[in-house]
N, C-alpha and C positions, 0 to 999 in steps of 0.2 A: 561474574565469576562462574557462577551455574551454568552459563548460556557457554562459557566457551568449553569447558568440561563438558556437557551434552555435544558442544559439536563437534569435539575429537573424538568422543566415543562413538556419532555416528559414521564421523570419518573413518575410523579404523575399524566399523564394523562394515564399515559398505567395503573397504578393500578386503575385510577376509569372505562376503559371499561373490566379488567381480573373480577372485582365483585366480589373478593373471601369472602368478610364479608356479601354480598346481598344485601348492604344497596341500590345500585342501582336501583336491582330488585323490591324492598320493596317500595323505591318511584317511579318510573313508575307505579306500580300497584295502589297505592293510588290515584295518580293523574288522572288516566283514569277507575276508578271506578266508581258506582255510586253515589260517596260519596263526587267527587271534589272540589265543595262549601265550605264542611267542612274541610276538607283537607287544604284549600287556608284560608283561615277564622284562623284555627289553628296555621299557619305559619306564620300570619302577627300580631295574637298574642303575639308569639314570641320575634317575630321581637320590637313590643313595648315595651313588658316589658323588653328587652336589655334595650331600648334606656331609660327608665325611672328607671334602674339601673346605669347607664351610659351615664348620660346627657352630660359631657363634652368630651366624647368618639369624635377623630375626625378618620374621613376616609378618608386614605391618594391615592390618584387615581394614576392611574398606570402613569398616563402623568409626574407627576412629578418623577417619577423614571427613563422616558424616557429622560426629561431634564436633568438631573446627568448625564447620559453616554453623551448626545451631549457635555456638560462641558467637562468631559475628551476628550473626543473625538477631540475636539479642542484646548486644554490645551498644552501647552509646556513643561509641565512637562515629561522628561524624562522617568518615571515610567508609564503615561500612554499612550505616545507616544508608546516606543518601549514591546508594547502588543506581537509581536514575535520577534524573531531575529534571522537577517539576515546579513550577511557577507556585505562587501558594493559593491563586484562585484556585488552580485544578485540582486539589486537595489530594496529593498524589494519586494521581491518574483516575479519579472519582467523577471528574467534571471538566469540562471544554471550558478555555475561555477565551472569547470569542472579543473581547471589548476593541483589538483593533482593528477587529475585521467589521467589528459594527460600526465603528468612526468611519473607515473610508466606504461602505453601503452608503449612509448617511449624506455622503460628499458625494454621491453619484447622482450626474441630473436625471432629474424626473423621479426618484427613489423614493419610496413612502418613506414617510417623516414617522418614525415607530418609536418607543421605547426599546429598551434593550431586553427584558425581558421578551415582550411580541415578536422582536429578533429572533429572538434563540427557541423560538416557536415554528418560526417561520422560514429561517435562514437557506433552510435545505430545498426551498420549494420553487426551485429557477425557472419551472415551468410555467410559474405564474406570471412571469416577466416577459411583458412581450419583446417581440424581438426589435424593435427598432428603440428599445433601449439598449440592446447588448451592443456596446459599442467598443471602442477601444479603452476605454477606464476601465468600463463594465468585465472585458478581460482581464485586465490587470489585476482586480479585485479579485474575481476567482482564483486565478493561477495559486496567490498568496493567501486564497483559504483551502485550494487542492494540498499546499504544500504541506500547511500548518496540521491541516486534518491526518494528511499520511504520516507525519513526523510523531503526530502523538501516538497514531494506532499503535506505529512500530517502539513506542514507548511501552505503551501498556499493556502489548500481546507480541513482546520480543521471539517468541517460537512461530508465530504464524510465517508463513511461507503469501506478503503482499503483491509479489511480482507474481505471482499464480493466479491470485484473486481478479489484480487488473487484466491481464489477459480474458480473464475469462469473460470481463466487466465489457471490456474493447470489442471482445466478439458479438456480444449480445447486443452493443450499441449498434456495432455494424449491421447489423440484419434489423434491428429496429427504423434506424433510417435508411436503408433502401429500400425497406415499406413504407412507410410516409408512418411510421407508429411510435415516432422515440416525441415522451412527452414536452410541447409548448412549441414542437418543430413538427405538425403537420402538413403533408403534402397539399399544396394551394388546388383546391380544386377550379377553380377560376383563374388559372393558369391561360388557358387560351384564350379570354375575352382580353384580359388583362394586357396582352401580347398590342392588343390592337388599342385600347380606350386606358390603359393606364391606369396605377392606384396613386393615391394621393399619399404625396412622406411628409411627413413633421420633421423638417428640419432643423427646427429649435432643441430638438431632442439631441444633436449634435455638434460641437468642437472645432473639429477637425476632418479634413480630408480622410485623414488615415478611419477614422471611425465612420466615415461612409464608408470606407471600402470594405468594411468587414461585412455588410449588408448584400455584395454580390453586383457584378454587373446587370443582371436577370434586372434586379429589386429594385438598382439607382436606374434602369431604362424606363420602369413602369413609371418612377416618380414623377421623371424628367417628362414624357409623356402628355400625365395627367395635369401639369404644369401649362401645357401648349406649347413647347419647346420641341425642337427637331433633332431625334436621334437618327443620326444615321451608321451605317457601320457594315 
């Protein structure tokens, strides 16, 4: 209820600095003309013949609007208690809870065998994971902790502005791996030997077709390769 009261008043204050009807313009100029007395004189005319149209007219001050929300705000009421919600591990928005996302970590081959706790220590450290584990689960699994991660932020810091943040996240990744510098994805400097003698793949690390393909034609020719297999192409 706050959030959308803040975004009409930002709304109706971004249209009265955009000026598109001038009425802006048109008062600034009046006001700082040589004409201001009359100008001020004319507006409080106004003003009276409101009030002498509309004697019993009252004006209601924002304090008492402010009063309402402290009532909810303190109120037991269920309804204006649970303004978000939140799981009861997260102790509204206190704590991350992560236990589905640690069951299917858990279920990914070759995955340390952790506790949940070492989890929730370690969960955010994907660079430590080499790559011919990230496979197609290995996807899966993130997607559905990107999700869960961004869903809470936008719970717990409703005014932050997260499409800004990502962009800016997306930029910096970009310029990281076009240098070979975004971490657990360093540019192979044995790229050109590799080209000719091949690296060896662990293919028990894999499923499926589709989770080789995530690895890159480059990555499945070196395998193939190092195997004594003939790529041609």
């Amino acid at each position: 209820m706050l959030l959308d009261r803040y975004t009409d008043a930002t709304e109706n204050l971004k249209d009265l600095y955009d000026d598109k009807d001038s009425l802006r313009k048109d008062e600034i100029r009046n006001l700082s003309g040589p004409n201001e007395f009359k100008e001020f004189y004319n507006r409080l005319g106004v003003i009276r013949e409101f009030h002498r149209l509309h004697p019993s007219e009252v004006s209601v001050p924002m304090s008492l609007e402010f009063e309402e929300y402290t009532k909810m705000r303190e109120s037991t009421n269920e309804d204006f208690v649970n303004l978000v919600d939140f799981k009861d591990e997260e102790g509204y928005g206190k704590y991350l809870d992560l236990h589905e996302h640690y069951d299917k970590y858990l279920n990914l081959k070759g995955a340390d065998k952790v506790d949940y706790i070492t989890y929730v220590g370690v969960f955010d450290r994907f660079y430590e994971i080499s790559k011919e584990r990230k496979g197609l689960e290995y996807r899966k699994y993130l997607e559905g902790l990107l999700e869960y991660l961004y869903e809470f932020l936008t719970r717990i810091k409703p005014l932050t502005d997260f499409n800004l943040i990502l962009k800016t996240a997306q930029k910096e990744f970009q310029i990281q791996w076009q240098a070979g510098q975004f971490p657990g994805w360093p540019k192979d400097k044995h790229a050109g030997a590799l080209a000719h003698t091949g690296a060896h793949l662990d293919l028990s690390a894999f499923n499926t077709w589709e989770e080789l393909a995530t690895l890159g034609l480059d990555r499945l020719k070196s395998g193939l390769m190092a195997l004594g297999l003939k790529c041609g192409g």
